[in-house]
Phi, psi and omega in degrees: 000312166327271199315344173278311172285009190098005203264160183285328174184185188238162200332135169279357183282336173302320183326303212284313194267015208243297190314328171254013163302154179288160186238161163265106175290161175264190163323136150090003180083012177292155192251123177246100177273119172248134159249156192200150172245150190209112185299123156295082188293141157209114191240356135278000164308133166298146177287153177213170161309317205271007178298140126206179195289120140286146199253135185230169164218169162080006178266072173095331186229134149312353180248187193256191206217154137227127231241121157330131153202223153210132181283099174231155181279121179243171214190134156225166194247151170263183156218145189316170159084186184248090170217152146224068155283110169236148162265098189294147161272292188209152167200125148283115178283120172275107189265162195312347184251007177298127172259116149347298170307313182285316174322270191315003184272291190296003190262319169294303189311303182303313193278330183309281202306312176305284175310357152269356189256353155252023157061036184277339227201065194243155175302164179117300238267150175311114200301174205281163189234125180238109186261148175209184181268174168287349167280354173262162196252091172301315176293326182300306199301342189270332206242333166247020177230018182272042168242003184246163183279083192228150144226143207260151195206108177241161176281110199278166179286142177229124169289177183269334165312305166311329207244307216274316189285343183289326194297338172270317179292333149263016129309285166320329183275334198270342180278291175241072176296322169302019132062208239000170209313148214269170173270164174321117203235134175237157190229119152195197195194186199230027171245172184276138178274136200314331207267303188296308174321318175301327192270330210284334186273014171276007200082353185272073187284332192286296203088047187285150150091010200273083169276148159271112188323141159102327172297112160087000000 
């Protein structure tokens, strides 16, 4: 009902009290949090300012759209296994003059600073591990949150360059496992390339002026 009326984030007494719920740990007993943003399409809504196009895929046309909403950022705990049961912390609607980084620093901080105040977080304890995609800028946020006990675990962007060269590289180690650099690889043959063979048996034994496509 908030998000249908319009409201920007939810409570603080909802916080304080999401925050001391029991969690699921990962190994060792670490706290895992993923942020992300995910738009509140209203493409029946009146226009307002505070509106805006989410860029979307996959609703009916293969291309992607921009859809009237709002786009907001949310901080949820994660859990082992192949599910998707997540536990919301908080989430803010990110308005049109917001920078997306500072929002989610600030977002973070505020999810941090509770769960140490609810004692989700004591020293000693494995630092909270917070995962995000690749649109976000892990290094700033790492530079302005490095006073709290978090660590950030981000997706980096990968070329295809990047990738093709790993496919080569375990392509090889399974081929030559005692590894270091491959031998030289050289190619020839003991035949006439087919175009010369053809011209030289036209009678034409010199072949003057005689190129090849791609020559001269």
């Amino acid at each position: 009902m908030g998000l249908s009326t319009g409201a920007g984030s939810t409570s603080t007494g909802l916080r304080t009290l999401l925050a001391g719920l029991p969690f699921p740990r990962f190994g060792g007993g670490r706290l895992v949090l993923a942020v992300d943003v995910s738009p509140w399409l209203r493409s029946d809504a009146p226009c307002s300012a505070e509106w805006l196009f989410c860029h979307v895929y996959g609703r009916a046309k293969p291309v992607s759209q921009f859809i009237p909403g709002s786009p907001y950022s949310f901080v949820a705990v994660l859990e082992l296994g192949a599910t998707s049961w997540t536990s919301v912390l908080d989430v803010i609607r990110l308005g049109p003059e917001d920078d997306a980084i500072a929002v989610t620093a600030t977002l973070l901080r505020a999810v941090a600073e509770r769960l140490v105040s609810a004692g989700q977080w004591v020293p000693g304890d494995p630092d909270i591990a917070i995962v995000m995609d690749a649109g976000y800028d892990v290094t700033r946020l790492a530079w302005v949150l490095r006073d709290l006990p978090i660590e950030l675990v981000g997706a980096g962007r990968q070329r295809l360059g990047d990738a093709t060269a790993q496919a080569h590289t375990r392509e090889y180690a399974a081929i030559y496992p005692p590894g270091g650099r491959p031998a030289e690889a050289r190619q020839g043959g003991d035949r006439v390339h087919p175009r010369l063979t053809h011209r030289l048996l036209g009678g034409d034994a010199e072949a003057p002026g005689l190129r090849l496509r791609g020559e001269g």
